[in-house]
PDBQT receptor file of N, H, CA, C and O in Angstrom, charges set to zero:
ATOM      1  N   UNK A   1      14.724  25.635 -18.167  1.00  0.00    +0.000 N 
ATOM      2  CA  UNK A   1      14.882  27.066 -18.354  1.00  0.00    +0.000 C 
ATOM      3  C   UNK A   1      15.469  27.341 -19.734  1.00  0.00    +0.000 C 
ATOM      4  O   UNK A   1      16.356  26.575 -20.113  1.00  0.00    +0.000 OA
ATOM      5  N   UNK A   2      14.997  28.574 -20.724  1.00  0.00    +0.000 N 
ATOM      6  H   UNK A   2      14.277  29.196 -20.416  1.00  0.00    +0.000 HD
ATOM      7  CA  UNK A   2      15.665  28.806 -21.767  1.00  0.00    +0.000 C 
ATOM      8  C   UNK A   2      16.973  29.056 -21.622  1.00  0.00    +0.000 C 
ATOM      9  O   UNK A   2      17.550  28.752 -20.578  1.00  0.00    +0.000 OA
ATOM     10  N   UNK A   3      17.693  29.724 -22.796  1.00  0.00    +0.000 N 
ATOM     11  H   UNK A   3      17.224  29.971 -23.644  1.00  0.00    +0.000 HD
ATOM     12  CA  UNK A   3      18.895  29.866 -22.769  1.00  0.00    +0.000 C 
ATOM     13  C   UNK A   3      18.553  31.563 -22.475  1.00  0.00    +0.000 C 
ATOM     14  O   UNK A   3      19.149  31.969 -21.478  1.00  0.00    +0.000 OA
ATOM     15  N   UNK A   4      17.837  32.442 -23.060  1.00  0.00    +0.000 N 
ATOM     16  H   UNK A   4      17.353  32.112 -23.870  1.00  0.00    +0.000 HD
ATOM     17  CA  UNK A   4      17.426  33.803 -22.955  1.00  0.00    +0.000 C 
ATOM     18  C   UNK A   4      16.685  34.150 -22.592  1.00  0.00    +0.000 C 
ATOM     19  O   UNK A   4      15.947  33.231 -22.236  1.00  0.00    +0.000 OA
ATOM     20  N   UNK A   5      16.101  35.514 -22.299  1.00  0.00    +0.000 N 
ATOM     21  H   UNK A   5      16.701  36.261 -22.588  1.00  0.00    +0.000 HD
ATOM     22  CA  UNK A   5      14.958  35.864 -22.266  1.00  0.00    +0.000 C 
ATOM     23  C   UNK A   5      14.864  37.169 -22.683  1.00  0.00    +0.000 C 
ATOM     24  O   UNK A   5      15.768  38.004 -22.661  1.00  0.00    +0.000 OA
ATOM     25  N   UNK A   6      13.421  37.353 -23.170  1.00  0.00    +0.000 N 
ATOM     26  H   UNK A   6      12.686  36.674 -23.188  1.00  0.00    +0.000 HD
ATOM     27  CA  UNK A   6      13.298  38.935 -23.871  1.00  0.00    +0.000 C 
ATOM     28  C   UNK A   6      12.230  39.298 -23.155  1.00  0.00    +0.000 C 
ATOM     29  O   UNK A   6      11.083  38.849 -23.173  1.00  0.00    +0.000 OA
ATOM     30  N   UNK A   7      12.895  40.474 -22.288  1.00  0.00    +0.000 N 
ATOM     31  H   UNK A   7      13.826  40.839 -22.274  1.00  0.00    +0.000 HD
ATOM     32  CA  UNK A   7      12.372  41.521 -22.103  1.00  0.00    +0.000 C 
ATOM     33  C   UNK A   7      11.880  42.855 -22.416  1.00  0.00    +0.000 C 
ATOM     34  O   UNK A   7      12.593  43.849 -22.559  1.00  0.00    +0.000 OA
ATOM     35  N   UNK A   8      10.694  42.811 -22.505  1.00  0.00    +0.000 N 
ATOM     36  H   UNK A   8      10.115  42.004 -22.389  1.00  0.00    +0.000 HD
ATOM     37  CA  UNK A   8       9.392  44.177 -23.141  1.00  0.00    +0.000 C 
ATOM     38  C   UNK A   8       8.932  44.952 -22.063  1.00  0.00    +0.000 C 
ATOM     39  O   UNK A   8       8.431  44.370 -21.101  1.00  0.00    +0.000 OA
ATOM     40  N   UNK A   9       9.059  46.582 -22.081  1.00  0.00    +0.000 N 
ATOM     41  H   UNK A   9       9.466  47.055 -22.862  1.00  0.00    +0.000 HD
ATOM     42  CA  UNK A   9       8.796  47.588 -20.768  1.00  0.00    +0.000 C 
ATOM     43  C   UNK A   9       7.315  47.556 -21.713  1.00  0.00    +0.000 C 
ATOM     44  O   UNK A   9       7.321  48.015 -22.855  1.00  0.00    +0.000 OA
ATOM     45  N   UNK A  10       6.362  47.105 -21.247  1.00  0.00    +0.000 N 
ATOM     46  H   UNK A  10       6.357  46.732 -20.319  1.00  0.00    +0.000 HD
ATOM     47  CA  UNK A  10       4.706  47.312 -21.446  1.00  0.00    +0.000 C 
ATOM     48  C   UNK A  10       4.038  47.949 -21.016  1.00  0.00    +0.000 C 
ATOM     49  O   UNK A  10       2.899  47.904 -21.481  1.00  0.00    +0.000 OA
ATOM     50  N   UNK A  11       4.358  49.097 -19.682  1.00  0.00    +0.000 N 
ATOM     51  H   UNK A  11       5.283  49.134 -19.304  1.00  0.00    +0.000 HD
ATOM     52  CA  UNK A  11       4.137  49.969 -18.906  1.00  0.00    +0.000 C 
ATOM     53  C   UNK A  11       4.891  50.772 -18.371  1.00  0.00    +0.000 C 
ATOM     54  O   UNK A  11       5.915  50.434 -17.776  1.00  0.00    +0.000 OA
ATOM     55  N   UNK A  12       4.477  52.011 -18.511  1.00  0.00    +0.000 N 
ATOM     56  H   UNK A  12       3.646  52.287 -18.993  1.00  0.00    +0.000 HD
ATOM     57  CA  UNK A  12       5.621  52.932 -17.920  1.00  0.00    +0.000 C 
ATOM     58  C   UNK A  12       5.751  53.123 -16.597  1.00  0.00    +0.000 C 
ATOM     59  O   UNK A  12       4.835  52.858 -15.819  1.00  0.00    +0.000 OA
ATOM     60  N   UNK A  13       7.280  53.757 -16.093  1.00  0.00    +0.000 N 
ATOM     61  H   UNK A  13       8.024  53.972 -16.724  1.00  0.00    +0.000 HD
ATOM     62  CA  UNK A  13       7.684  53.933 -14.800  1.00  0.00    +0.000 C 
ATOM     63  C   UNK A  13       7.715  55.674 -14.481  1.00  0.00    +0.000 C 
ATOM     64  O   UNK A  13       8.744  56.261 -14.146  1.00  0.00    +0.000 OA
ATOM     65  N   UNK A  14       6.104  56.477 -14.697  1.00  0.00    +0.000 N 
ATOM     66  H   UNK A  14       5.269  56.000 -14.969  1.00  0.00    +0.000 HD
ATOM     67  CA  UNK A  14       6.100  57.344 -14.452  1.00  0.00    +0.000 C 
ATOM     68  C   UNK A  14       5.792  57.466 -13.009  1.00  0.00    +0.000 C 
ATOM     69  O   UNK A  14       6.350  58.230 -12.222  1.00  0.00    +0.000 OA
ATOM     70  N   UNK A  15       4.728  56.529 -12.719  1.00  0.00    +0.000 N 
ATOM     71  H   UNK A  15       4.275  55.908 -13.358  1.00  0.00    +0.000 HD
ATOM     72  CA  UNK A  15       3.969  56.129 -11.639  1.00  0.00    +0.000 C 
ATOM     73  C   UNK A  15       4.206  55.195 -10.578  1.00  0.00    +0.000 C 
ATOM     74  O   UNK A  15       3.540  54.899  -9.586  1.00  0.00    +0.000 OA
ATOM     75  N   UNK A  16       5.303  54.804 -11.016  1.00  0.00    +0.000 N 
ATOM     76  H   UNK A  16       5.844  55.045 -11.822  1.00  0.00    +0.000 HD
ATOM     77  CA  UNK A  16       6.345  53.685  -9.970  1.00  0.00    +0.000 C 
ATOM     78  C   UNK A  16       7.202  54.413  -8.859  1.00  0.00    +0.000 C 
ATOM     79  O   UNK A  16       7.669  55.547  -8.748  1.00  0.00    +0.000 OA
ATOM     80  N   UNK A  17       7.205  53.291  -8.100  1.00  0.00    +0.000 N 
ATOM     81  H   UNK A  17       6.825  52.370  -8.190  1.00  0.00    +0.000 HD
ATOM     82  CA  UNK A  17       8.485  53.750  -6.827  1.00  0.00    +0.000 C 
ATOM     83  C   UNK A  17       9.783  53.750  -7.676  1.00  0.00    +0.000 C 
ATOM     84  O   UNK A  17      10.100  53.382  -8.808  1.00  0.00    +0.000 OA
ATOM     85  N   UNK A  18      10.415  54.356  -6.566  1.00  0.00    +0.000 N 
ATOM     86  H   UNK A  18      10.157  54.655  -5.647  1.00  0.00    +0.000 HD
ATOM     87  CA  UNK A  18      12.036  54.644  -7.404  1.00  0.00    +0.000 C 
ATOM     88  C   UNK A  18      13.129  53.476  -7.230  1.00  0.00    +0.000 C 
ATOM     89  O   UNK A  18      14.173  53.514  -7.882  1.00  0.00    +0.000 OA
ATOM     90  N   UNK A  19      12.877  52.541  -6.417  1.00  0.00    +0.000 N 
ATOM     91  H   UNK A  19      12.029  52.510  -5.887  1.00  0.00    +0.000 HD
ATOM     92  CA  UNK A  19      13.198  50.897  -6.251  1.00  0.00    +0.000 C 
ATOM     93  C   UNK A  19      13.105  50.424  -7.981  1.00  0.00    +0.000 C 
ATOM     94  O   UNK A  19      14.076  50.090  -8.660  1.00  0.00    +0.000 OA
ATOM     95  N   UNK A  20      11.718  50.502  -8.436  1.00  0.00    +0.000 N 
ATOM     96  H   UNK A  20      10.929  50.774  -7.884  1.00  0.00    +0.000 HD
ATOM     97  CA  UNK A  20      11.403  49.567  -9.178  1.00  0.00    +0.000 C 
ATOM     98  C   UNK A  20      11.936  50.541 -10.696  1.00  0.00    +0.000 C 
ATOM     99  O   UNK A  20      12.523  50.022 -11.645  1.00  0.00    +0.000 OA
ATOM    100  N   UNK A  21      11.636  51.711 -10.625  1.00  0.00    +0.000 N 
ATOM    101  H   UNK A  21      11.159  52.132  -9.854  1.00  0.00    +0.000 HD
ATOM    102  CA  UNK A  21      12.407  52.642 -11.649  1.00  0.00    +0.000 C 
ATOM    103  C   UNK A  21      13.992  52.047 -12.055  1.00  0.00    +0.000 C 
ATOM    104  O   UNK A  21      14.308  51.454 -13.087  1.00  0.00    +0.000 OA
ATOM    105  N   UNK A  22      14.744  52.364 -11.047  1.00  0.00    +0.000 N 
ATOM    106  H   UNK A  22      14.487  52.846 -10.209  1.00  0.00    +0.000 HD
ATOM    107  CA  UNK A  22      15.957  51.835 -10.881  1.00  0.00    +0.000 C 
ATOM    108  C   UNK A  22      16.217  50.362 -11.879  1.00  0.00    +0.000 C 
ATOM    109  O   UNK A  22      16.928  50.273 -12.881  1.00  0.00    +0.000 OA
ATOM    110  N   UNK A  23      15.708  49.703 -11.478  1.00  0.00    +0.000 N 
ATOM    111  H   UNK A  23      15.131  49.775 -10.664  1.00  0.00    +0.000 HD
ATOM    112  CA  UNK A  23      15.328  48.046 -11.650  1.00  0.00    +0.000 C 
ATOM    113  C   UNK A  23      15.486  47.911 -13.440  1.00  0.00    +0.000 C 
ATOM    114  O   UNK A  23      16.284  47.425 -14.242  1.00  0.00    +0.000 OA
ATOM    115  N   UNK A  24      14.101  48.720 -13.464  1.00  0.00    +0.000 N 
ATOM    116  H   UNK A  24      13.453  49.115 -12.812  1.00  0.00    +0.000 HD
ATOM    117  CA  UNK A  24      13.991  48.452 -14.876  1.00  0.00    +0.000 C 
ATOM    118  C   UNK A  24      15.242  49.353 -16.002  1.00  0.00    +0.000 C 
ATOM    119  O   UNK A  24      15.316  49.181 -17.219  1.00  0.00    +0.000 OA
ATOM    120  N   UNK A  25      16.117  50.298 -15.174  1.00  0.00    +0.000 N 
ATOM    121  H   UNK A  25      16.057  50.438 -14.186  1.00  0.00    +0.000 HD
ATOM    122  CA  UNK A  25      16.771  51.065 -15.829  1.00  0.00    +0.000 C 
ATOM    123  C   UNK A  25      18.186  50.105 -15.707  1.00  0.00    +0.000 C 
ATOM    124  O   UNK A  25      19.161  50.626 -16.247  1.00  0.00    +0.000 OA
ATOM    125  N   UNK A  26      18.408  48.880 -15.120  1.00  0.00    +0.000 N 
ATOM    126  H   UNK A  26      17.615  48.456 -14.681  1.00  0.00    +0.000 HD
ATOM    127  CA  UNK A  26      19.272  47.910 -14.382  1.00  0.00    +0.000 C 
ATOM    128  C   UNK A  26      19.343  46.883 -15.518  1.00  0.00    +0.000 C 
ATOM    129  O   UNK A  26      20.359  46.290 -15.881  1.00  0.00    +0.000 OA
ATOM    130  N   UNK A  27      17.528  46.708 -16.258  1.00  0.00    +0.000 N 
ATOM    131  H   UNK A  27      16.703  47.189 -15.962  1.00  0.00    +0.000 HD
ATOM    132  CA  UNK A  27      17.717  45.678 -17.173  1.00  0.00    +0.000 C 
ATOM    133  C   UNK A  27      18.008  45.687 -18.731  1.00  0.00    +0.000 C 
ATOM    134  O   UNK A  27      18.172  44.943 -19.698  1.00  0.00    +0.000 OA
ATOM    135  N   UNK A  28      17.956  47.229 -18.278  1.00  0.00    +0.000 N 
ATOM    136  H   UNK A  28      17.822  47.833 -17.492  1.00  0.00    +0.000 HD
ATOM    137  CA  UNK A  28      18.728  48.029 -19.765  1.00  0.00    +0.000 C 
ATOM    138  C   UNK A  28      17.480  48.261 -20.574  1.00  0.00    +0.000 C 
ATOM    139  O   UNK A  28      17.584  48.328 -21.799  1.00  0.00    +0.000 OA
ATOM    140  N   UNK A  29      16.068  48.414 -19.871  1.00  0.00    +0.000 N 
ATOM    141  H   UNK A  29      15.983  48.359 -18.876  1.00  0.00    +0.000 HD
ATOM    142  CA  UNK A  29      14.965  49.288 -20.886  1.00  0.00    +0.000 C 
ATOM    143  C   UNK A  29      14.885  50.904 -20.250  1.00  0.00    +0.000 C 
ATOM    144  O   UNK A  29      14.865  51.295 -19.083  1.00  0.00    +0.000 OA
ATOM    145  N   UNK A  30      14.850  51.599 -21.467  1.00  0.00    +0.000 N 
ATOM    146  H   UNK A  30      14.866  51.282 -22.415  1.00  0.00    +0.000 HD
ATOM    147  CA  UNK A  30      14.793  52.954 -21.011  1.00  0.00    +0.000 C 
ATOM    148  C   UNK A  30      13.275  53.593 -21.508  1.00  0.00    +0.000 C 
ATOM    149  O   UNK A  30      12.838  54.682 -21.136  1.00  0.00    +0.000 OA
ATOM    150  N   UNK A  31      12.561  52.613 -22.470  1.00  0.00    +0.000 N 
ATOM    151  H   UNK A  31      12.916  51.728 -22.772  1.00  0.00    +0.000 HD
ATOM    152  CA  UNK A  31      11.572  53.599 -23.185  1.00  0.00    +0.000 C 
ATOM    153  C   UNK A  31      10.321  52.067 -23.501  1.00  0.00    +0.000 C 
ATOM    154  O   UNK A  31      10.484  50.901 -23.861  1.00  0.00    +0.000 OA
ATOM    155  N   UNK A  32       9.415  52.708 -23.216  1.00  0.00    +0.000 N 
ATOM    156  H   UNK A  32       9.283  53.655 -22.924  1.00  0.00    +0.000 HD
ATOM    157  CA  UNK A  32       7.880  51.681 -23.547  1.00  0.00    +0.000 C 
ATOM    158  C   UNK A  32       8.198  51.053 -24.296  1.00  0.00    +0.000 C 
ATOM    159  O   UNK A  32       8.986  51.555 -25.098  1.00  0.00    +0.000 OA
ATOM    160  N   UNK A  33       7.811  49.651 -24.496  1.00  0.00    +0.000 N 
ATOM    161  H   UNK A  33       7.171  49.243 -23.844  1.00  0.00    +0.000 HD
ATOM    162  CA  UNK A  33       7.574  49.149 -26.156  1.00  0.00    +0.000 C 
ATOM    163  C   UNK A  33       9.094  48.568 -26.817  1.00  0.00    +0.000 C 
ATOM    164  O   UNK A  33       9.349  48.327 -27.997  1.00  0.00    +0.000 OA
ATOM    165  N   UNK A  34      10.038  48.436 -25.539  1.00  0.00    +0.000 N 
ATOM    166  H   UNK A  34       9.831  48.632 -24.580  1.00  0.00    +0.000 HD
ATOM    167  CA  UNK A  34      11.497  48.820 -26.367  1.00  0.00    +0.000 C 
ATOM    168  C   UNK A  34      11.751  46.840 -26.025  1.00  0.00    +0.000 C 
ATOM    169  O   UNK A  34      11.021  46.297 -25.196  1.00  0.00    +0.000 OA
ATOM    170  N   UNK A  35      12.433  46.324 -26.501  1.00  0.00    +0.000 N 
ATOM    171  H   UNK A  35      13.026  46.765 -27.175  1.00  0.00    +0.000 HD
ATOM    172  CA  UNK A  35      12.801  44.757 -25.603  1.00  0.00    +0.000 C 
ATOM    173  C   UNK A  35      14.298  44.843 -25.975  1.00  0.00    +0.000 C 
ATOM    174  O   UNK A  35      14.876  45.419 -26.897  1.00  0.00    +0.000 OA
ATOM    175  N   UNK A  36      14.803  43.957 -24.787  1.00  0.00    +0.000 N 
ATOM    176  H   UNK A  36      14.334  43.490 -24.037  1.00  0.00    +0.000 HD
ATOM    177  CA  UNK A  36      16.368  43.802 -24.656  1.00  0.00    +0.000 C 
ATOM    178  C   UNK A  36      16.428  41.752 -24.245  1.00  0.00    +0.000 C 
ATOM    179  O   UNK A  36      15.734  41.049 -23.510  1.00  0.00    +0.000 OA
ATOM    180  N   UNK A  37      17.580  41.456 -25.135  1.00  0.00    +0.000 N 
ATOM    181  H   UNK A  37      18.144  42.027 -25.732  1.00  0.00    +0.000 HD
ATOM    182  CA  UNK A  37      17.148  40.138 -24.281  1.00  0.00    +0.000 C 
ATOM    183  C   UNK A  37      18.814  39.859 -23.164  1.00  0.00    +0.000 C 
ATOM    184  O   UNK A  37      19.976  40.235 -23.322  1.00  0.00    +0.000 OA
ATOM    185  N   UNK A  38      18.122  39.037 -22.085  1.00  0.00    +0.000 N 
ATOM    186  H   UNK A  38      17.179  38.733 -21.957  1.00  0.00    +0.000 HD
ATOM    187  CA  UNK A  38      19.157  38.797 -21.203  1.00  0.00    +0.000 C 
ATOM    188  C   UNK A  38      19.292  37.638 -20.743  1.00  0.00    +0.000 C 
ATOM    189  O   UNK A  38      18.224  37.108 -20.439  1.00  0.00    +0.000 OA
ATOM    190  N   UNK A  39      20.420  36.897 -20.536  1.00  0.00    +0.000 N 
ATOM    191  H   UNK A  39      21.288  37.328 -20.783  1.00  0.00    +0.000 HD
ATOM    192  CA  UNK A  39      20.544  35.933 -19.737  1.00  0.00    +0.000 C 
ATOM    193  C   UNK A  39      19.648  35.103 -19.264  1.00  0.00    +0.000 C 
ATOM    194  O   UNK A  39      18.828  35.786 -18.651  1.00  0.00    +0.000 OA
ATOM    195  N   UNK A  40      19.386  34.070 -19.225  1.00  0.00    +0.000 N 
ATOM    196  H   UNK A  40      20.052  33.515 -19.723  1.00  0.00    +0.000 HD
ATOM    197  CA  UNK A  40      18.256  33.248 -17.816  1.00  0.00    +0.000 C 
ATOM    198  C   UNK A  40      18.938  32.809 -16.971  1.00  0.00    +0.000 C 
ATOM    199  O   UNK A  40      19.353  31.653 -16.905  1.00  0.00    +0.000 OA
ATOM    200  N   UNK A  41      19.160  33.803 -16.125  1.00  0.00    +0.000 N 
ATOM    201  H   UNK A  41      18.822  34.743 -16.178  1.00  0.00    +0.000 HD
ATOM    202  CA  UNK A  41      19.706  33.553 -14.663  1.00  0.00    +0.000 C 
ATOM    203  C   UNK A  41      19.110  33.863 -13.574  1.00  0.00    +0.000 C 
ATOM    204  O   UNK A  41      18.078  34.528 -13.663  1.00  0.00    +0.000 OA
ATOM    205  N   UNK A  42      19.629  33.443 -12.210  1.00  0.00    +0.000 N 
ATOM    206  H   UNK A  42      20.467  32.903 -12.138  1.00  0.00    +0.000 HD
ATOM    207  CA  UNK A  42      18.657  33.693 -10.386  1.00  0.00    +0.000 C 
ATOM    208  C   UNK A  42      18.989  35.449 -10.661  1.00  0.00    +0.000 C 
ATOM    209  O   UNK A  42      18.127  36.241 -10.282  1.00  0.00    +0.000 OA
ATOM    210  N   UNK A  43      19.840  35.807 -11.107  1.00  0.00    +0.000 N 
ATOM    211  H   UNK A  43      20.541  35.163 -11.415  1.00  0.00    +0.000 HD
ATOM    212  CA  UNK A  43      19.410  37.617 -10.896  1.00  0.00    +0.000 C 
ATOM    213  C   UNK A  43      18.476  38.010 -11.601  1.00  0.00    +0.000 C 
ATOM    214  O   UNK A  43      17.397  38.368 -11.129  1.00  0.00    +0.000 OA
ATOM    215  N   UNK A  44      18.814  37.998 -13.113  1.00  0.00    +0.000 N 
ATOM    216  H   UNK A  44      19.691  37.707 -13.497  1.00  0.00    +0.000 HD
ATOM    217  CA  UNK A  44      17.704  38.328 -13.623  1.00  0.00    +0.000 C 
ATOM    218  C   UNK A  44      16.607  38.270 -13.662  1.00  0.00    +0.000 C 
ATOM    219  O   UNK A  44      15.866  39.218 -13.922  1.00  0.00    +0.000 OA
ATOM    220  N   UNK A  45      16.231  37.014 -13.384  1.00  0.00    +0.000 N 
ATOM    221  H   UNK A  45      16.833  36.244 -13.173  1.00  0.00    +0.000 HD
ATOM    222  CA  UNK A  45      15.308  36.256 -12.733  1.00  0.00    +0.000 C 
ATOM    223  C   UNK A  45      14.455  37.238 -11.594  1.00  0.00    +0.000 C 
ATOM    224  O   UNK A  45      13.392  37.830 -11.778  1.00  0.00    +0.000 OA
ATOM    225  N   UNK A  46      15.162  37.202 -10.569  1.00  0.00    +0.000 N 
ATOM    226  H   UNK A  46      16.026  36.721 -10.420  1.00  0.00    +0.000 HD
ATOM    227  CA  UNK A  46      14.594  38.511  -9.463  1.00  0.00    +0.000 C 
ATOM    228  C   UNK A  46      14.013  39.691  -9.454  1.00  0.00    +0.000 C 
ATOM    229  O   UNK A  46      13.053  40.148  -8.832  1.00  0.00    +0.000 OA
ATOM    230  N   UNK A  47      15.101  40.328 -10.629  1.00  0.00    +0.000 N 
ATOM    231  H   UNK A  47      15.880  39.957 -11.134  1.00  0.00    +0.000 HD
ATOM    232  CA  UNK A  47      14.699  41.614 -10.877  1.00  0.00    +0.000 C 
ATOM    233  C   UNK A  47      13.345  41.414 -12.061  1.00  0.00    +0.000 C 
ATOM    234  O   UNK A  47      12.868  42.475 -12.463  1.00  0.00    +0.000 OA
ATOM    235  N   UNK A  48      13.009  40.703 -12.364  1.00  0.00    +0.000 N 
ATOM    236  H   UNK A  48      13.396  39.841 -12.038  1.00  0.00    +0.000 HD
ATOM    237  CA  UNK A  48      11.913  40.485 -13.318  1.00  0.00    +0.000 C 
ATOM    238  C   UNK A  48      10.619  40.266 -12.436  1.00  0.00    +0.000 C 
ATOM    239  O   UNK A  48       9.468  40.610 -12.705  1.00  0.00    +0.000 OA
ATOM    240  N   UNK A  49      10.978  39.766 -11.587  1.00  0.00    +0.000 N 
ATOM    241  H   UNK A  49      11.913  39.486 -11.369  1.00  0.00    +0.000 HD
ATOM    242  CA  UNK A  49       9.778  39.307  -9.949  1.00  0.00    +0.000 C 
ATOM    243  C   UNK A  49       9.857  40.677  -9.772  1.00  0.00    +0.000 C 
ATOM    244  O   UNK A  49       8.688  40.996  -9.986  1.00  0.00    +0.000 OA
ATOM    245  N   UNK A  50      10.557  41.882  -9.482  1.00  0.00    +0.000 N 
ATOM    246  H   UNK A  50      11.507  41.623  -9.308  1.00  0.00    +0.000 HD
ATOM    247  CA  UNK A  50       9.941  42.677  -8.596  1.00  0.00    +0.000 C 
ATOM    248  C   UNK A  50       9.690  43.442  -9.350  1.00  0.00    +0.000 C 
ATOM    249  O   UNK A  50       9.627  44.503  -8.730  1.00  0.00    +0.000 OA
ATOM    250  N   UNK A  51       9.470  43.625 -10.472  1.00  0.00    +0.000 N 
ATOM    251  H   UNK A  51       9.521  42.763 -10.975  1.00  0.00    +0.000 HD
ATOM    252  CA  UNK A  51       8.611  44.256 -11.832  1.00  0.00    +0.000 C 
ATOM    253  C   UNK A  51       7.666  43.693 -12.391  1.00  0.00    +0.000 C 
ATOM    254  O   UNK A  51       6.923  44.357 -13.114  1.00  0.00    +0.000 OA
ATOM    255  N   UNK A  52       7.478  42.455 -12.216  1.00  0.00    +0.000 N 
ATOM    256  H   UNK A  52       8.081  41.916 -11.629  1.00  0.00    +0.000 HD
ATOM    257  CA  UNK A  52       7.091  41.645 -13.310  1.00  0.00    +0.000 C 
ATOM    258  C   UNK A  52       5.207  42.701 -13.888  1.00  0.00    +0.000 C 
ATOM    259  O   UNK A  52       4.568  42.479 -14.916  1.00  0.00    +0.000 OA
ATOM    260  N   UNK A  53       4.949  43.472 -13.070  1.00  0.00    +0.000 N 
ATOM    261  H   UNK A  53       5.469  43.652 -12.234  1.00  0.00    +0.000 HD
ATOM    262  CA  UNK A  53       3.647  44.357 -13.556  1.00  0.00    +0.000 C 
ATOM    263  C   UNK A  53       3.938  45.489 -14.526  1.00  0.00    +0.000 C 
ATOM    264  O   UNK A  53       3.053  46.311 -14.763  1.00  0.00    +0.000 OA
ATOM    265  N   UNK A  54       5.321  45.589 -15.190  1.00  0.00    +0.000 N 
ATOM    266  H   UNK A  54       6.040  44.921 -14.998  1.00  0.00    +0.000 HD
ATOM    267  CA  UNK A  54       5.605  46.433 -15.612  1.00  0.00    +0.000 C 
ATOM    268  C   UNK A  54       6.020  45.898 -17.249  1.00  0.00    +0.000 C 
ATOM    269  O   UNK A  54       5.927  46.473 -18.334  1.00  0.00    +0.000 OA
ATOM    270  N   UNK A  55       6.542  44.456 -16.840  1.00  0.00    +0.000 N 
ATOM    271  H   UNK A  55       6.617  43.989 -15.959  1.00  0.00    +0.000 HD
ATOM    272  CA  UNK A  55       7.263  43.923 -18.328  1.00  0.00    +0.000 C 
ATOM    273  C   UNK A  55       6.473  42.678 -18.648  1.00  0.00    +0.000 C 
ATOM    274  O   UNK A  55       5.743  42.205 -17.777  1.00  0.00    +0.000 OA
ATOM    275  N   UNK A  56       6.584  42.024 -20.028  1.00  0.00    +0.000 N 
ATOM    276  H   UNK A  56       7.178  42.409 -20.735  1.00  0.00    +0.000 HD
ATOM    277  CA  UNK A  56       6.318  41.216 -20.530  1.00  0.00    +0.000 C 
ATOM    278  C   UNK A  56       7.926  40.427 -20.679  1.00  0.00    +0.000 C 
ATOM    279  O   UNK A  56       8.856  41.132 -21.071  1.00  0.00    +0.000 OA
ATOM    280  N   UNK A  57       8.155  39.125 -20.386  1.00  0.00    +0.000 N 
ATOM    281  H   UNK A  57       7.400  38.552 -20.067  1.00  0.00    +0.000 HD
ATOM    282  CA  UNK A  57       9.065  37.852 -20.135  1.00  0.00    +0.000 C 
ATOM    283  C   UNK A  57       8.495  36.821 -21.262  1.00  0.00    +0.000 C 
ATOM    284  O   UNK A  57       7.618  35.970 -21.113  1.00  0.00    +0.000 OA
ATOM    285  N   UNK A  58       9.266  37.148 -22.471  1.00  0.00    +0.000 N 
ATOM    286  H   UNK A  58       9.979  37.839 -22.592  1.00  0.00    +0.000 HD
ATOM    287  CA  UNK A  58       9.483  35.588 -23.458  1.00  0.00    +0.000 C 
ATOM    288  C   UNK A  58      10.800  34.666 -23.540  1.00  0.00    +0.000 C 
ATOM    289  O   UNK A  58      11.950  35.101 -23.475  1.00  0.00    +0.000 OA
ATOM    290  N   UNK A  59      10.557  33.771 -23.643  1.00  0.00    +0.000 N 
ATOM    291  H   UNK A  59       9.623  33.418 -23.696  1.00  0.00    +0.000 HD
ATOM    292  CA  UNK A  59      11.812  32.896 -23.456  1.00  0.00    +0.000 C 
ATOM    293  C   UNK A  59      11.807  32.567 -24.665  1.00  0.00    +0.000 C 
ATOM    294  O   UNK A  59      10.833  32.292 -25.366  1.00  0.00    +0.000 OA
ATOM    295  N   UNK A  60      13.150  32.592 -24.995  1.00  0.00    +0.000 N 
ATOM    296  H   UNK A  60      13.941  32.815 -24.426  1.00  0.00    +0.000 HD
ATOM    297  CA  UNK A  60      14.144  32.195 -26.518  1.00  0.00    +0.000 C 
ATOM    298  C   UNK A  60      14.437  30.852 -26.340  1.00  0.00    +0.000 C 
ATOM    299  O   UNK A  60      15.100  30.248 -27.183  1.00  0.00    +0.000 OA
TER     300      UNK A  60
């Protein structure tokens, strides 16, 4: 496993449930196109599974 990972919102959460809205507002993206990088950990990890149709996941 890397040490990071960068996360990219590649699709918007106009059209999403409010579970997965939440989620992505959890991993600290607020706007399309934007990347934040976080941790490689079992949470983050999760919350990236129950989005993963929404973001793009590169490892540092």
């Amino acid at each position: 496993m890397a040490d990071k990972l960068k996360i990219t919102l590649v699709k918007s959460t106009i059209g999403a449930i409010p579970k997965h809205k939440k989620t992505i507002e959890a991993l600290g993206l607020k706007k399309m196109h934007k990347t934040v990088e976080m941790p490689d950990n079992a949470s983050v990890r999760g919350m990236i599974h129950q989005v993963q149709h929404l973001v793009k996941v590169e490892e540092i």
